[in-house]
C-alpha positions, 0 to 999 in steps of 0.5 A, spaced: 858 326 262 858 325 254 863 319 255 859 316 260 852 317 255 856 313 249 858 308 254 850 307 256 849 307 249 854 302 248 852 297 253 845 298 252 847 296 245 850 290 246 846 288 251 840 287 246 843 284 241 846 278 246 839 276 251 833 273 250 827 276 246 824 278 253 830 281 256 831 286 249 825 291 253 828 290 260 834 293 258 832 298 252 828 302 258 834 300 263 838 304 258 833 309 257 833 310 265 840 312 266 841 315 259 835 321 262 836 321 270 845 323 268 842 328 262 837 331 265 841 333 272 846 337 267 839 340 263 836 342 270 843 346 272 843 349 266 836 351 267 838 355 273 843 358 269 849 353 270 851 351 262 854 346 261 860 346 256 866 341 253 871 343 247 872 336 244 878 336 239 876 334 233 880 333 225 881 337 221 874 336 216 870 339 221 874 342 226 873 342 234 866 340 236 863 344 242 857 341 246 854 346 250 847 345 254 845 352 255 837 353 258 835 353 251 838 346 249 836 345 257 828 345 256 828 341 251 832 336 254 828 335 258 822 335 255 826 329 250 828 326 257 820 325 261 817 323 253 822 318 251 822 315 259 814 314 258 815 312 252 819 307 253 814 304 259 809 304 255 812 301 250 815 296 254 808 293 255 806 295 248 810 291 244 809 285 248 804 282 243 811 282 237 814 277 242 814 273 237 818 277 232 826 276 235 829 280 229 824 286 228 824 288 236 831 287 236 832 294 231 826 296 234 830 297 241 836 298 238 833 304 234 829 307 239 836 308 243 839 311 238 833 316 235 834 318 244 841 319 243 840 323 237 835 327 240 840 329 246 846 330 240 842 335 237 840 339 243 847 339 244 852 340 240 855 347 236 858 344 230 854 344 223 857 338 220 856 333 228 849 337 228 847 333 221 850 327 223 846 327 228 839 330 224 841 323 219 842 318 225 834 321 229 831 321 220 834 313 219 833 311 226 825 314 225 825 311 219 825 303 222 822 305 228 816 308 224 816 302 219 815 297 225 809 293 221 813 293 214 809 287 212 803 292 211 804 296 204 801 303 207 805 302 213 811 301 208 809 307 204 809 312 210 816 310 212 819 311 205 814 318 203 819 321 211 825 319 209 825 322 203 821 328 206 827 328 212 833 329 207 829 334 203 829 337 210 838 336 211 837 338 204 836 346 206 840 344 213 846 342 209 846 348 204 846 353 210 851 350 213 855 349 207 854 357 206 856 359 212 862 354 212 864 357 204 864 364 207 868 363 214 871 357 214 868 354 220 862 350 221 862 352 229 855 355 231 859 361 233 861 362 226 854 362 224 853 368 229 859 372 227 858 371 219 850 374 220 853 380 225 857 382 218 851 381 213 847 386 211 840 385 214 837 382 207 843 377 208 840 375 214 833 374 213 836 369 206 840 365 211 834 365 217 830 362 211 834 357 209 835 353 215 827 355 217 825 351 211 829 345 214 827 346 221 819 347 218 819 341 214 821 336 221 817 341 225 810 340 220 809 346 219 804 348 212 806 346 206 811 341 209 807 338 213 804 332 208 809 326 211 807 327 218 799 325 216 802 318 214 807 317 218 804 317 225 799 313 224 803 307 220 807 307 226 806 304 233 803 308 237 809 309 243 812 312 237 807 316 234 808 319 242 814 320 241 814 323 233 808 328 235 811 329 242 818 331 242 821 329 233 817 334 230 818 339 236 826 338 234 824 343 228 822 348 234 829 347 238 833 348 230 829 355 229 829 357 236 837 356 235 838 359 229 834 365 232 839 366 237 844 366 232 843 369 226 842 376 227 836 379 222 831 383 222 826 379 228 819 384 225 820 380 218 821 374 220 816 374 225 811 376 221 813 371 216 812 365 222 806 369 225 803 368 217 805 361 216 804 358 223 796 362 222 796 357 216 798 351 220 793 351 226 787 353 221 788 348 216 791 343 221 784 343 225 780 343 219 783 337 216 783 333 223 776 335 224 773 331 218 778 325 220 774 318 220 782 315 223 783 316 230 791 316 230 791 321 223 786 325 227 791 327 232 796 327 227 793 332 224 792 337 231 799 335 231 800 340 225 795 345 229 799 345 234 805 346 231 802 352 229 800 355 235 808 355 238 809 357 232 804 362 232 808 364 239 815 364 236 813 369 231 809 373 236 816 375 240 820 376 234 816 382 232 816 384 240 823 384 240 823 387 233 818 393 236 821 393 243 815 390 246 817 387 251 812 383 254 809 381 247 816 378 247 815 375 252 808 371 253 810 370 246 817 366 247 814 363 254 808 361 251 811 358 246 816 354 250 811 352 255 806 350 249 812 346 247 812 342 254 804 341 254 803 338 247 809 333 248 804 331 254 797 331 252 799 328 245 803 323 247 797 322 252 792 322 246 797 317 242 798 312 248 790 312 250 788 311 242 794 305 242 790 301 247 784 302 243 787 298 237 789 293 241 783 291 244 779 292 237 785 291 232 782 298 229 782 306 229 777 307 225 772 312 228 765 309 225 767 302 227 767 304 234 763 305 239 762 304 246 768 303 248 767 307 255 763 301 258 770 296 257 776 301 257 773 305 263 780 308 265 783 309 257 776 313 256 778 317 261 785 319 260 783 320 253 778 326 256 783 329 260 788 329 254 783 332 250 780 336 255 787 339 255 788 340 248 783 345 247 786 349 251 780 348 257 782 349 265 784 348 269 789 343 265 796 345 262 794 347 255 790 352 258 796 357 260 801 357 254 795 359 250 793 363 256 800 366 255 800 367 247 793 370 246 796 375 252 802 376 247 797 379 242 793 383 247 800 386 249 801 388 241 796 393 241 799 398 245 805 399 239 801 397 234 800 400 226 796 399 222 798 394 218 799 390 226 792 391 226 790 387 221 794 382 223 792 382 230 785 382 228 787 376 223 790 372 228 786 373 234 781 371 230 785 365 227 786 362 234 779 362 237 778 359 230 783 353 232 780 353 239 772 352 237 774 347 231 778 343 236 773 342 241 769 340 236 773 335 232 775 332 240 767 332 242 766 328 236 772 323 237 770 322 244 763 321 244 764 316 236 769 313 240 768 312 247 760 313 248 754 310 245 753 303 243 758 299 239 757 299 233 761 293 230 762 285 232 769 284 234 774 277 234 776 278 241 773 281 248 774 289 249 778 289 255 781 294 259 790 294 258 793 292 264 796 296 270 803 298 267 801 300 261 797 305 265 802 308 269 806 313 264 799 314 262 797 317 269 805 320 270 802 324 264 796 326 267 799 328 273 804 332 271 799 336 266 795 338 273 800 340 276 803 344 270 795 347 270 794 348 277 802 351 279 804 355 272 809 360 276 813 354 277 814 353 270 814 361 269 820 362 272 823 355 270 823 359 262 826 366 265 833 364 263 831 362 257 826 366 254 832 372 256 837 368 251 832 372 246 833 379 249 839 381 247 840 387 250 833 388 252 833 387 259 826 383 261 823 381 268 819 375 267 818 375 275 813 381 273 808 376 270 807 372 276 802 379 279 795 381 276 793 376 270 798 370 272 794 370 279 788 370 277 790 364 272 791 360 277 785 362 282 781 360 275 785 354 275 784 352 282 776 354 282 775 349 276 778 343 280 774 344 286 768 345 281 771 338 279 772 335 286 765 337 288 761 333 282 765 328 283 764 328 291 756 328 289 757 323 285 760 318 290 755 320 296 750 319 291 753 311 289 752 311 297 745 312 296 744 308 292 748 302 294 742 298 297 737 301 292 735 295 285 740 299 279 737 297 273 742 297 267 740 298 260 742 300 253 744 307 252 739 313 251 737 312 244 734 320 243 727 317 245 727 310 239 727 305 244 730 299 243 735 303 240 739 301 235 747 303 233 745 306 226 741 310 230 748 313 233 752 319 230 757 317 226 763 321 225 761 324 218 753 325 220 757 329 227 760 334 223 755 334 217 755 342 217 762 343 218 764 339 212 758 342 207 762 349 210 769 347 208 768 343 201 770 349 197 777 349 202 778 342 204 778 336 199 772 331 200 769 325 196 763 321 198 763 315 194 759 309 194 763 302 196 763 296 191 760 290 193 763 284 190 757 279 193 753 276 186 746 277 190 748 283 194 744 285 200 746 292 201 750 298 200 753 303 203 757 309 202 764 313 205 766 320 205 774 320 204 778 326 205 784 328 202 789 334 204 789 339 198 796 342 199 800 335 198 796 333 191 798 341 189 805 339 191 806 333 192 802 329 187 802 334 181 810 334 181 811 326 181 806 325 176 810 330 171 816 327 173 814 320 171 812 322 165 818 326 164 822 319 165 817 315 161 821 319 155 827 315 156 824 308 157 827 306 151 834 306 153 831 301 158 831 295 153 834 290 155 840 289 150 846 288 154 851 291 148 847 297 149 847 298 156 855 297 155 855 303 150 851 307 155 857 305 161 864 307 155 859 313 154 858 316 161 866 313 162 868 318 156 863 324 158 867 324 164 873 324 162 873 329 156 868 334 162 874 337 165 878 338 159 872 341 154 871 345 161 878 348 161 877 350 154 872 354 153 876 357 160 883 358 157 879 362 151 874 365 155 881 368 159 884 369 151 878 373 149 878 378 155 885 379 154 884 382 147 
């Protein structure tokens, strides 16, 4: 199989770089097909519990190289697999507008393959040193898919600002890879496992948090969320689908996979996940409410949701650490199955609001309006996605969180006191997600979709075409499906969720009675509610048909003719939200310059700025600039000096080693004495 994925690869590769820039899409999807259809019918195998295992020989820098699609490695392929494939649909007809841009399309297909590779590779193999080649490979191929538009400074700036958060990232990857080796010898997956079942629990929990770091900082979680904000909105939108749809859920493949191996105290380090992943939902549905950019909007419900997975994991730690195993097990199903459905609404949501940038060349909510009249189809889509996203039936969000908050309720029965109070905290936590998300989703639904349009466009707004629509209405389909057939999926995670265990035996058979029944029966209610409004509304069509419609201007709240400054505006929709959350959230209004002589108006804006990247980020690299300002007369122009400072660092060089073995020899000397 491996050999057969790289010849694709190859191929693919080669094949981009010798047609036509019109074939250059043709042959991405074409490779990108085959690549999915070949992995995903190892990952089903191993799915069902038929893993799939390869020794490849490797020197003697690294050693042998295990690849190993085990159920875990498996369900995240094949998430990987149905997001990258309707990506690349998408993005197929997407890009058609850069036909212009031979070389920039030509990166851009090469890249998308190699991220796709890179993203298997990771799920894939059990060798430290390949698994940060190939977390290198998915930073580098990223980086040049984000930075797509690279004419547009801020665009530039995204990219650059997640490739230097990225390999801070292999920073904390390489240094627990690097210990591991330093104590064993190996960098085989199963060198980390036997070194952890040899350590004290103290160790362990060291070590866990090292690679968590790496993991979290891709992942998204708060405080190592700052990159993601830039970099999905700056990218084009199928690979923002693909960023917030499975990039940042590779983070949660690594901490998952270093759960399995490093053997910890599970009820520290999932109250240590539970407590972060609490930070990350509430203060990523905070930040995205008060957005007034459509895209950085659902970028910043990517870090929300991150949480809520997060939220899951760290649930089934303490249910392994207590021996609670149905809390254990809603919450690692929970999580995996919450894994799954956000990389489907989310891509979903990306891909509806990329067609409303083509069609208006903006995504700036107070600029549209409206837009339900034109993009009848997308505005849909849209709702769907985002009816889904907030956890409402009978959709696919709606069960994984049905499953999480069930792990919380199954904490009570082996609760302490301290349990308690972190039960309570994060029930109130998650409710608080879920109302902020509803709110911040009605608000760009109606801004956005309903009402007037608010501004004058270049171009007429029309629907996009057939076949951007149909990875969008794939999408769509398998979400209901997922929401109306849950134990499908439930059973699907049985093998996994049981990697976990060890040696608590868990039946994951026995959700499918009592709560998992009722869930589907609601589900099921719902679409009927729905088909039933919708068969009024056709009967009601029909009636109507040979009566005299008259069409006018949206309601306008009794002001007749109504006018579009009349509207919600995205800030004046959640006002009160925004006056409740300053003290937490960073917002600015401001007046805007007008440059005109003779002005004939002003106006104001509301800003918002994320608090945690000003403490982390911004304060650190103006201390850092002032620090080297110190050093700028070194900076003077003078050759003759900077050919002095060239002999000094030469000489240092030299003389370091033998000024080392000095001070050695006497230190030996003094403690012979």
């Amino acid at each position: 199989m491996i050999n057969i994925l790289i010849a694709i690869l190859i191929a693919s590769v080669i094949a981009i770089l010798s047609v036509n820039v019109k074939a250059k899409g043709i042959v991405t999807l074409s490779g990108v097909i085959l690549i999915a259809l070949i992995s995903s019918i190892v990952a089903v195998k191993a799915l069902l519990g038929h893993s799939y295992g390869i020794l490849l020989s490797g020197p003697a820098l690294f050693g042998n190289v295990m690849v190993n699609i085990d159920p875990l490695s498996a369900w995240f392929i094949l998430t990987i697999n149905f997001t990258i494939l309707t990506g690349a649909i998408y993005g197929f007809n997407y890009m058609r507008k850069y036909i212009e841009m031979k070389s920039e399309l030509t990166l851009h297909c090469i890249a998308y393959l190699l991220a796709y590779f890179a993203l298997l590779g990771i799920c894939s193999v059990q060798n430290g040193f390949i698994f940060l080649l190939f977390w290198e490979l998915m930073a580098l191929s990223l980086f040049i898919l984000v930075i797509f538009e690279h004419d547009k400074p801020e665009t530039l700036r995204a990219g650059l600002n997640y490739l230097v958060q990225s390999h801070i990232s292999i920073v904390f990857l390489m240094l627990g890879f690097i210990y591991v080796v330093y104590k064993t010898g190996s960098y085989s997956f199963e060198a980390i496992s036997d070194f952890s079942s040899q350590q004290s629990t103290l160790a362990g929990t060291t070590l866990f948090l090292c690679f968590f770091i790496g993991f979290a900082i891709k992942a998204g979680f708060v405080p190592f969320h700052t990159w993601l904000p830039y970099a999905h909105p700056a990218a084009p939108s199928h690979i923002s689908g693909i960023m917030s749809g499975v990039v940042i859920k590779i983070g949660i493949y690594g901490i998952l996979r270093m759960l399995l191996l490093i053997k910890t105290d599970y009820t520290t380090i999932g109250f240590i996940i539970l407590f972060i992943s609490l930070i990350t939902g509430i203060y990523g549905v905070m930040l995205a409410t008060i957005q007034h950019d459509l895209k950085k909007l659902l970028a910043y419900h990517s870090v929300e949701n991150i949480g809520i997975i997060g939220i899951g994991i760290g649930l089934g730690c303490i249910g392994l650490g207590a021996t609670n195993k149905w809390m254990a097990i809603l919450g690692f199903t929970g999580a995996l199955l919450h894994t799954l459905n956000h990389s489907l609404f989310k891509s979903l949501l990306f891909f509806s609001a990329g067609n409303v940038l083509q069609a208006t060349h903006t995504v700036n909510i107070e600029r549209l309006g409206g837009i339900i009249k034109r993009m009848p189809q997308t505005s849909l889509l849209f709702l769907v996605a985002a009816l889904a996203i907030c956890g409402l039936p009978p959709l696919n969000g709606f069960i994984s969180e049905f499953l999480i908050f069930g792990g919380l309720y199954n904490w009570l029965y082996s609760a302490s006191l301290l349990s308690l109070i972190a039960i309570v905290f994060s029930l109130g936590g998650l409710v608080l997600i879920g109302g902020l998300a509803l709110l911040c989703f009605t608000k760009a639904f109606s801004v956005v979709f309903l009402g007037n349009q608010r501004s004058t466009f270049n171009s007429e707004i029309n629907e996009t075409g057939f076949w951007q629509l149909i990875p969008m209405y794939m999408t769509v389909i398998f979400m209901m499906f997922i929401g109306l057939f849950p134990s499908i999926f439930i059973n699907a995670l049985q093998i996994p969720v049981n990697q976990f265990t060890h040696d608590v035996v868990f039946n994951l058979n026995l959700i499918k009675v009592g709560a998992l029944d009722s869930l589907k029966t609601l589900n099921w209610l719902f679409l009927g509610f729905i088909l039933l409004v919708l068969l009024i509304l056709w009967l009601r069509k029909i009636q109507s048909r040979k009566k005299l419609i008259e069409r006018g201007l949206t309601w306008g709240c009794g002001y007749s003719p109504s006018g579009v400054k009349l509207q919600y505006t995205a800030n004046s929709f959640v006002r009160s939200y925004s006056k409740l959350a300053k003290p937490i959230l960073d917002i600015e209004k401001k007046e805007v310059e007008v440059v005109e002589v003779f002005p004939s108006g002003k106006h104001y804006e509301t800003h918002s700025y994320d608090k945690i990247e000003r403490i982390l980020i911004d304060k650190p690299i103006r201390y850092m600039s002032r620090f080297a300002e110190l050093f700028l007369f070194l900076q003077n122009g003078q050759l003759q000096q900077y050919i002095l400072y060239g002999i000094i660092f030469i000489t240092s060089i030299i003389c370091l080693p033998l000024i080392i073995s000095k001070i050695l020899s006497i230190l030996h000397f003094l403690n012979n004495l």
